[in-house]
Backbone bond lengths (Angstrom), bond angles and torsions (degrees), N, CA, C in turn:
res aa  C-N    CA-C-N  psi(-1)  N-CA   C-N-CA  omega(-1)  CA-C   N-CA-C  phi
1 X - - - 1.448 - - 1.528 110.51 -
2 X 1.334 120.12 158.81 1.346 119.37 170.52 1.326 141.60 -68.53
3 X 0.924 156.07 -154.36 1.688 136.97 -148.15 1.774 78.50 -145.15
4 X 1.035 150.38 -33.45 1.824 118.87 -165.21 2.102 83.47 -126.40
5 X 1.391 95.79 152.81 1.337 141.10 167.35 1.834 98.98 -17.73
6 X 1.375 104.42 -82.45 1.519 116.07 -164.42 1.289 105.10 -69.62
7 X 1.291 139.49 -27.17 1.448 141.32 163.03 1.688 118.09 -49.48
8 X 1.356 112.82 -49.37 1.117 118.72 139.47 1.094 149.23 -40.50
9 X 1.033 119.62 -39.21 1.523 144.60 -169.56 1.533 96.28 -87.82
10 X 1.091 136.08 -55.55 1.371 152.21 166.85 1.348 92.71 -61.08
11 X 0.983 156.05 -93.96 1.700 150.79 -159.74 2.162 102.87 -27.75
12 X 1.406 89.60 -46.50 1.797 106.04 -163.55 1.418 90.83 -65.49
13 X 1.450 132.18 -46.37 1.351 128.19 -135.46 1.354 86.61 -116.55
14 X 1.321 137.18 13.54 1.491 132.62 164.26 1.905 100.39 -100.91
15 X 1.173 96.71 -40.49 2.058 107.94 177.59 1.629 99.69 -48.00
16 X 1.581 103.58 -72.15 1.611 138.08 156.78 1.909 94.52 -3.31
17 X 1.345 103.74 -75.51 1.437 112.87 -157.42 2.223 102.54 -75.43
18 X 1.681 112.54 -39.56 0.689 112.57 -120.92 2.802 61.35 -93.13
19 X 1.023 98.49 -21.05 1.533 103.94 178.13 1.544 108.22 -75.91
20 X 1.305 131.73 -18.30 1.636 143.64 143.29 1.659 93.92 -19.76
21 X 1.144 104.37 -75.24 2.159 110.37 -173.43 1.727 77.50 79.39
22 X 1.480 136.20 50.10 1.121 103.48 145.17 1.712 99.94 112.43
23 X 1.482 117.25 -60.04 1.943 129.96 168.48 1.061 101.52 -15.35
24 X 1.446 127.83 149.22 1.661 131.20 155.63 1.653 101.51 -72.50
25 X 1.350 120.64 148.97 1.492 152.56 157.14 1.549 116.51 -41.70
26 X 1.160 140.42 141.08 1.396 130.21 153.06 1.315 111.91 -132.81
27 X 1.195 125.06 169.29 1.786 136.89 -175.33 1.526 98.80 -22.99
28 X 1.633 98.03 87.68 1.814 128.71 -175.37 2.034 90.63 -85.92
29 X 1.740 96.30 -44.79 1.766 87.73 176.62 1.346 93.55 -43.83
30 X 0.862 123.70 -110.48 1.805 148.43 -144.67 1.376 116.66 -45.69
31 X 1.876 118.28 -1.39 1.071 115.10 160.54 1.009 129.24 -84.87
32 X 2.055 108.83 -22.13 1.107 122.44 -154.13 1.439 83.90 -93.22
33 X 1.345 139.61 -38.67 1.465 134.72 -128.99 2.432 77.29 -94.62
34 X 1.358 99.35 -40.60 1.833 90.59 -172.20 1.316 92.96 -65.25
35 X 1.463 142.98 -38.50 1.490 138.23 -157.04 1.526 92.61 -73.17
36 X 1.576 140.32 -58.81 0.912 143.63 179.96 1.716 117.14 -42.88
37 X 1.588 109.53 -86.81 1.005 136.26 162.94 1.848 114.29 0.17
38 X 1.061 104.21 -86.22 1.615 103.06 -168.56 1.746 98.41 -52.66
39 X 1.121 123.10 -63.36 1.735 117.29 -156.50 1.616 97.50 -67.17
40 X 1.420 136.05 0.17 1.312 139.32 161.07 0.880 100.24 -63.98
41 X 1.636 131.65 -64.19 1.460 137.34 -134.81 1.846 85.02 -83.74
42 X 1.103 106.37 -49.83 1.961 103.44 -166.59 1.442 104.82 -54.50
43 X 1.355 116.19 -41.58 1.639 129.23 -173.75 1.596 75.77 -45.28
44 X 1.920 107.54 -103.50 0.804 133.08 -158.88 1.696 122.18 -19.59
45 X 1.514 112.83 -40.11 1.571 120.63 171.97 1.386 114.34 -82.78
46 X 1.688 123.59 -10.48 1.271 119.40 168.19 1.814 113.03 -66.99
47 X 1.154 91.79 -53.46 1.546 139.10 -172.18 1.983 92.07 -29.93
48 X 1.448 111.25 -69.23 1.634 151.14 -170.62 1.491 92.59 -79.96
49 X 1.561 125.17 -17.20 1.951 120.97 -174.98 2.065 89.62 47.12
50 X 1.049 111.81 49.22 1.495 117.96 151.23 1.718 112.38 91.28
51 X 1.568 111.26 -4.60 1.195 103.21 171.65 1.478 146.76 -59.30
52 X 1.286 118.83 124.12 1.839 89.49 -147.40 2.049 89.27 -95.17
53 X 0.793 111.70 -33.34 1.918 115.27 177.73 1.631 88.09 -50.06
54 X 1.541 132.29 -67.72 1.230 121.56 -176.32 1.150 116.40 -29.99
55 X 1.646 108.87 -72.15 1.513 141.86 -156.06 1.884 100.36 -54.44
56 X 1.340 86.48 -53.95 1.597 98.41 -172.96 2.043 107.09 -61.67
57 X 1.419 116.73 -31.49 1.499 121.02 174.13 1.336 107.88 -58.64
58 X 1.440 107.21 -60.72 1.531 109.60 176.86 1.311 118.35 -69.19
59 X 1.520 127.77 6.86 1.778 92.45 162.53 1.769 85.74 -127.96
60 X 1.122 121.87 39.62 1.692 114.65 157.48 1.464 91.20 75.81
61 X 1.256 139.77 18.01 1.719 122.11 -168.24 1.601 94.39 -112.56
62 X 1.280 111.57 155.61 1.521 123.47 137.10 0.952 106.08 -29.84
63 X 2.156 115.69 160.14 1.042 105.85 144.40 1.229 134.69 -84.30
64 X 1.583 104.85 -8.26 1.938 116.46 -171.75 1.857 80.90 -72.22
65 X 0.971 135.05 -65.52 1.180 130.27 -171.23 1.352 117.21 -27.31
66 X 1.617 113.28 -67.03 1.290 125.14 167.00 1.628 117.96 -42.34
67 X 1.211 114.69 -43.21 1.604 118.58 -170.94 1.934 90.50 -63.44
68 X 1.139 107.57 -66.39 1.288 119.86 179.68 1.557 116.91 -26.66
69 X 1.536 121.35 -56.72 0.985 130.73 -154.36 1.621 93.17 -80.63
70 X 1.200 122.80 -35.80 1.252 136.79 -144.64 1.808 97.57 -92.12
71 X 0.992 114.10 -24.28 1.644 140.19 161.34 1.005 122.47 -58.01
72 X 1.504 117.49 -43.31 1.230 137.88 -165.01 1.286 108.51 -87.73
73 X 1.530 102.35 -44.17 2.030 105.91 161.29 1.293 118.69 -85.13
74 X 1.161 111.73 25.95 1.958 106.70 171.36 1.867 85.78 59.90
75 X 0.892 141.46 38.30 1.471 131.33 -178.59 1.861 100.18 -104.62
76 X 1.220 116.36 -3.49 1.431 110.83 -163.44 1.704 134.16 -89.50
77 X 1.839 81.70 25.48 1.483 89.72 -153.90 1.750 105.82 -79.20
């Protein structure tokens, strides 16, 4: 695989398009952002060993945000 983020992201979402065989697409945002999303948040709280003020600095969020998000993936234990 390639070495930066969007190269990737573009590699996945051409596979993504190219495993369609042809089907129309539906809410590709919101699949990509849940496919993304959770293994960020685990990185990110490994990353911090669970700090959420850390965790929450490094990805630009609130922390109510973070608590939230982190809720939302059963991650809040």
């Amino acid at each position: 695989m390639k070495k930066n983020l969007p190269d990737n992201i573009d590699t996945l979402l051409d596979q993504y398009f190219n495993d369609l065989d042809g089907d129309q697409p539906s809410a590709i945002y919101e699949m990509v952002i849940n496919t993304l999303e959770k293994p960020l948040l685990l990185y990110i709280m490994n990353k911090t060993e669970g700090n959420q003020s850390k965790a929450a600095k490094m990805l630009g969020l609130n922390r109510n945000t973070l608590r939230k998000k982190l809720k939302q993936y059963n991650l809040d234990n």
